[in-house]
C-alpha positions as CSV (number, residue, x, y, z in Angstrom):
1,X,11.7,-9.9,0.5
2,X,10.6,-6.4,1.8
3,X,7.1,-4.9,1.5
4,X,7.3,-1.1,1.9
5,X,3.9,0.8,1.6
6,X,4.3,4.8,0.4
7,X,1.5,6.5,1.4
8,X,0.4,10.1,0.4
9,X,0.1,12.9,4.0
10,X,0.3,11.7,7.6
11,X,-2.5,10.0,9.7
12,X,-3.6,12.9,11.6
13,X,-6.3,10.7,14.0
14,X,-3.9,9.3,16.9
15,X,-6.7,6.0,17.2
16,X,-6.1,4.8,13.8
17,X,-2.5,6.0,14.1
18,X,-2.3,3.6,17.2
19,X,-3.8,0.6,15.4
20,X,-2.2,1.2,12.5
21,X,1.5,0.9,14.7
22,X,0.4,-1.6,16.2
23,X,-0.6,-3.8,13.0
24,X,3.2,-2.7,11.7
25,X,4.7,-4.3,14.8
26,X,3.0,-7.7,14.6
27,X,3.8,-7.7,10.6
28,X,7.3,-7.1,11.4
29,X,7.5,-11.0,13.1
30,X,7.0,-12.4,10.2
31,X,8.2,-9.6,7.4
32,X,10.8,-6.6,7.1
33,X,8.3,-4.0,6.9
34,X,8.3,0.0,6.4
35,X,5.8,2.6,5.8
36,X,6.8,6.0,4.1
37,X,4.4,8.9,4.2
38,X,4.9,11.1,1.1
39,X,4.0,14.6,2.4
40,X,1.1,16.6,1.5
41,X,1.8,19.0,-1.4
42,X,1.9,22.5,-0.5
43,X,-0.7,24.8,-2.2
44,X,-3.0,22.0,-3.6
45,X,-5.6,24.3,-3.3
46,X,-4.1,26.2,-6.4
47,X,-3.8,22.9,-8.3
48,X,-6.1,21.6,-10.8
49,X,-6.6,18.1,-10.0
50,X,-3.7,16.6,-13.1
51,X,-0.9,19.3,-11.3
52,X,-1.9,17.5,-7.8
53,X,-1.4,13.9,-9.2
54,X,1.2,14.8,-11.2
55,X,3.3,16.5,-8.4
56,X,2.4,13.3,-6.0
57,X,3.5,11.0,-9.1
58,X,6.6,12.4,-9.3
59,X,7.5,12.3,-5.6
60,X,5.9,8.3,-5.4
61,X,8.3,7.8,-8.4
62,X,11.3,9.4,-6.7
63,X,10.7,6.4,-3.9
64,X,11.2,3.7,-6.2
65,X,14.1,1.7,-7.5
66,X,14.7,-0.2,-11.1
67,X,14.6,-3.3,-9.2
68,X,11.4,-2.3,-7.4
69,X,7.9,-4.2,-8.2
70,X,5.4,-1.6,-8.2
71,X,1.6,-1.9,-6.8
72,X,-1.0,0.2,-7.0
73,X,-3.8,0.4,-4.6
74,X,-6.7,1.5,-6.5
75,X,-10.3,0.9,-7.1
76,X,-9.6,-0.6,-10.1
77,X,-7.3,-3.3,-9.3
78,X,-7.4,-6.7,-8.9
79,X,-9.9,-7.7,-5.9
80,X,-8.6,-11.0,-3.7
81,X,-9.9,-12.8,-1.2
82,X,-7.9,-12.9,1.9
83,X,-6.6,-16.6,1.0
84,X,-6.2,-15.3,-2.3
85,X,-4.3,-12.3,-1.2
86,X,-1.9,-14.1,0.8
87,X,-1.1,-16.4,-1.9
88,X,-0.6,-13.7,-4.1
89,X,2.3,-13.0,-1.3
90,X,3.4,-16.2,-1.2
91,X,3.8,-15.7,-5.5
92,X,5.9,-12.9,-5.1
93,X,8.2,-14.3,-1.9
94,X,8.8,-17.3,-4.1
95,X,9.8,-15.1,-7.4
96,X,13.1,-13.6,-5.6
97,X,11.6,-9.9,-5.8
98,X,14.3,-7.8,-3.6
99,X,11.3,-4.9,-2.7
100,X,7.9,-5.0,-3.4
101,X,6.0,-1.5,-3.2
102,X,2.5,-1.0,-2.3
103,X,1.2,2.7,-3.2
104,X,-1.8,4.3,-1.5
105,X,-2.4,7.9,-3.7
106,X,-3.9,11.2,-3.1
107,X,-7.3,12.3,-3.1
108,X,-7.4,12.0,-7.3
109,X,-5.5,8.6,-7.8
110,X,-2.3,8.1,-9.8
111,X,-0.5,10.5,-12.5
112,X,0.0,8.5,-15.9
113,X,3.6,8.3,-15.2
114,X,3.2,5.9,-11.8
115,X,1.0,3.8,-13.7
116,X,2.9,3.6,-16.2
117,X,5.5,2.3,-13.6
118,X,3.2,-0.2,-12.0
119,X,3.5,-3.8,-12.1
120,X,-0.1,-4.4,-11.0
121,X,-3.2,-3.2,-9.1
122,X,-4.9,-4.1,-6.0
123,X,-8.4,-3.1,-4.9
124,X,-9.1,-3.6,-1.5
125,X,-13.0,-3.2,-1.9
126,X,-15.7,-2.0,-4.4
127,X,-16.2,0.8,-1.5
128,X,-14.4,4.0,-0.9
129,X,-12.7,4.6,1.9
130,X,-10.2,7.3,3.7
131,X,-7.2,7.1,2.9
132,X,-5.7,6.9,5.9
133,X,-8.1,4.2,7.3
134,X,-6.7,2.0,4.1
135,X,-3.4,2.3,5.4
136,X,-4.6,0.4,8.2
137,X,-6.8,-2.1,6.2
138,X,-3.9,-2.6,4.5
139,X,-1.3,-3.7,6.6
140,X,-4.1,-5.5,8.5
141,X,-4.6,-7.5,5.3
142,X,-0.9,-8.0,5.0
143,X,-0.7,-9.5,8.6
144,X,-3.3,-11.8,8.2
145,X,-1.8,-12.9,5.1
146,X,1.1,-13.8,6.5
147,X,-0.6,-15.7,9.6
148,X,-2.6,-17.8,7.1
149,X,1.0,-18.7,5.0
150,X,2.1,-19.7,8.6
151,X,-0.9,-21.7,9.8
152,X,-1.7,-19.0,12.8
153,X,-5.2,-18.8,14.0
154,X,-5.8,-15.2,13.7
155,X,-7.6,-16.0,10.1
156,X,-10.9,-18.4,10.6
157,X,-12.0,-19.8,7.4
């Protein structure tokens, strides 16, 4: 399986960029994993806030393929431990998806269309964060899930 996470505008702080390479290099022992940053839409400014999620939609739909399982990170997902979490992983390894897609939005969430499109949601916590420090919380969670399917100390329980 591959685990790709689409992200919406580049990290523009070089610390969390550093972590957040860093996390992406240990994943990539155990996973084949990429990160795609969707660039910022031009002109937001003079976008109500359905254009801005509708023109992000579109461009996070243009990412994905038919065969594609679709997951949306968003407030209002699903909440896991992270045992839970990385049996959740273990679930989809074992189902034979080819690609599964993890999608952090814009500022304003997801258009109708992309979730419509979604196979599920996942909330990383009842708090709000920046949306370039979930990228890292992220694929931090997606390493440690990994480790704890592989019996590695990083998780203590």
């Amino acid at each position: 399986m591959n685990i790709k996470l689409l992200a919406i505008g580049k990290t523009d702080n070089k610390s969390l960029q550093a972590l957040i390479d860093d996390y992406t290099k240990r994943l990539s022992f155990y996973i084949k994993f990429d990160m795609e940053i969707i660039p910022d839409i031009k002109n937001a400014k003079n976008l109500s806030e359905n254009q801005q999620k509708e023109k992000e939609g579109e461009m996070i739909l243009s990412k994905i393929n038919t065969t594609d399982q679709l997951i949306l990170l968003d407030e209002n997902g699903k909440s896991f431990t992270s045992m839970g979490f990385s049996e959740e992983l273990q679930k989809k390894m074992n189902s034979g998806i080819k690609t599964l897609v993890f999608v952090i939005g814009g500022p304003y969430g997801f258009s109708e269309e992309v979730y419509k499109k979604a196979n599920g949601k996942i909330s990383l916590s009842e708090m709000t964060f920046s949306h370039q420090m979930i990228r890292l919380f992220f694929i931090e969670q997606l390493y440690r899930g990994f480790t704890i399917l592989k019996n590695e100390p990083y998780h203590h329980q």
